[in-house]
C-alpha positions, 0 to 999 in steps of 0.5 A: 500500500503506498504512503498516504498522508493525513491531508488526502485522507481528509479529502477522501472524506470530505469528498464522500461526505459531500456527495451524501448530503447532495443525495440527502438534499435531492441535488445529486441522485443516488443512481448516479453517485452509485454509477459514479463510485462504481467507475472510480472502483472499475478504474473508469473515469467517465467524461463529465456530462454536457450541461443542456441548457434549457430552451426557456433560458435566456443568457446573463446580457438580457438577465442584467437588462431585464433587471435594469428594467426591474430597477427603473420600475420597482427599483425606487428608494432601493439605493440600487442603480445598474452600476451594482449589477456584478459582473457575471461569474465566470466559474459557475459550475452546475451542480445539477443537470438543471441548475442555471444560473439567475441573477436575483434582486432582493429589495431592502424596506422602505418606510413601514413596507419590508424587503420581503414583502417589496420584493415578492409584490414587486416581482409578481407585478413584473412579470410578463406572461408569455404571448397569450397568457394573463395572469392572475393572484389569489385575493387571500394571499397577503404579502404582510408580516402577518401573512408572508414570511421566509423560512426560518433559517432564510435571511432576506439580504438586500442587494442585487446577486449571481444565484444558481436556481435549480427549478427540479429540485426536490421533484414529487416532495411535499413543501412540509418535508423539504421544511422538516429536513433541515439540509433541505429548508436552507436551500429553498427558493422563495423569490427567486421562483418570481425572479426566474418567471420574470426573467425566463417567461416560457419557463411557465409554457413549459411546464408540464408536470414530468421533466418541467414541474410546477414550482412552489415557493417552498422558501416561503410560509404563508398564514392561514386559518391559525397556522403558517401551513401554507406555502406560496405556488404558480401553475396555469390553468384555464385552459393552462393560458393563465399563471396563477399564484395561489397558496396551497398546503404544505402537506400535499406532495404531487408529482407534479410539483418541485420545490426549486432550490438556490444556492449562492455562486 
């Protein structure tokens, strides 16, 4: 047996124990870890799979416009202009077959009104349904502080930033069992679910409940009937030629639907 030194096996380690936890937040299938492991034990090292991008996806240059956009309309008292738009990452390395990378924007309070509330108000109404849709929001989802939070664990930060948004993540889950694990919970996607129909506006034609699920908005609870048991969601109906937002219970888990995760790059 050669000479192995502490450092490597720490390594080896931390490496095994990243993989575990990505199985455990729904990131990494355990079919291809089992795949992979195998290849490394068989002395094959596979070529890295190609990343797809989706056809819905539009590229950072018309990410940064679209946000511009966003600023000069909802932007107000914010203290953000254009020039606080990053530049975009030039490492952004998916972790999943379906992460993509999303500039997000995260409004701070203004007066009595919080961020939390600013941003996903401002979001909804920025959206632009594809060509033929409407869209609508049910009367009972209120954004106040009674009504509306983040997660615990969620922080809303202020500012404008580079996310990675995986819209798959945790397919056929219930929002409640994403909340219950606690690997899980950090990682939900709230506004950003908004962010990315405003940016990518067919993302919404394409769903389908199968490769393309609806997506709730799993980093959000919402109040209703004395429990926050609730949690924010989009889909279409009427003929699925509208978007709605709506709020159903945290139990229910359909094929159908994920809860999109975001991670910070």
């Amino acid at each position: 047996m050669r000479d192995i030194t502490v450092d490597q096996w720490y390594t080896l380690d931390t490496r095994q124990q990243e993989v575990k936890k990505r199985i455990k937040d729904g990131s990494l299938s355990i079919e291809n870890a089992l795949a992979g492991t195998q290849g490394v034990l068989d002395g094959i090292y596979p070529t890295p799979s190609i990343h797809s991008l989706p056809s819905w996806y539009v590229q950072p240059s018309q990410q940064i416009e679209c946000v511009k956009e966003f600023l000069a309309n909802y932007g107000g008292g914010s203290g953000f202009t254009p020039a606080d738009i990053p530049s975009v990452p030039t490492n952004f390395t998916p972790r999943t077959p379906t992460e993509v990378l999303m500039l997000a924007v995260y409004l701070p309070d203004k007066g009595k009104t919080k961020g939390v509330q600013r941003t996903f108000d401002s979001l909804w109404d920025f959206v632009k349904t594809p060509t033929g849709y409407t869209k609508w929001r049910w009367d009972q989802l209120k954004s106040d502080s009674k009504h509306l939070r983040l997660l615990e664990g969620i922080e809303h930060r202020p500012g404008i930033r580079w996310v990675a948004f995986d819209p798959n993540a945790n397919h056929g889950k219930s929002p409640q069992s994403c909340w219950d694990n606690l690997d899980v919970a950090s990682t939900l996607a709230g506004p950003e679910v908004l962010m990315a129909l405003a940016h990518f506006p067919m993302w919404a034609a394409s769903w389908n409940g199968n490769k393309s699920p609806y997506p709730n908005l799993a980093g959000y609870q919402f109040y209703w009937e004395a429990a926050w048991g609730r949690c924010p969601c989009v889909y279409r109906y009427g003929g699925d030629r509208r978007l709605g937002l709506d709020a159903d219970s945290a139990d229910d888990a359909h094929d159908g639907w994920a809860s999109p995760s975001v991670r910070g790059c």
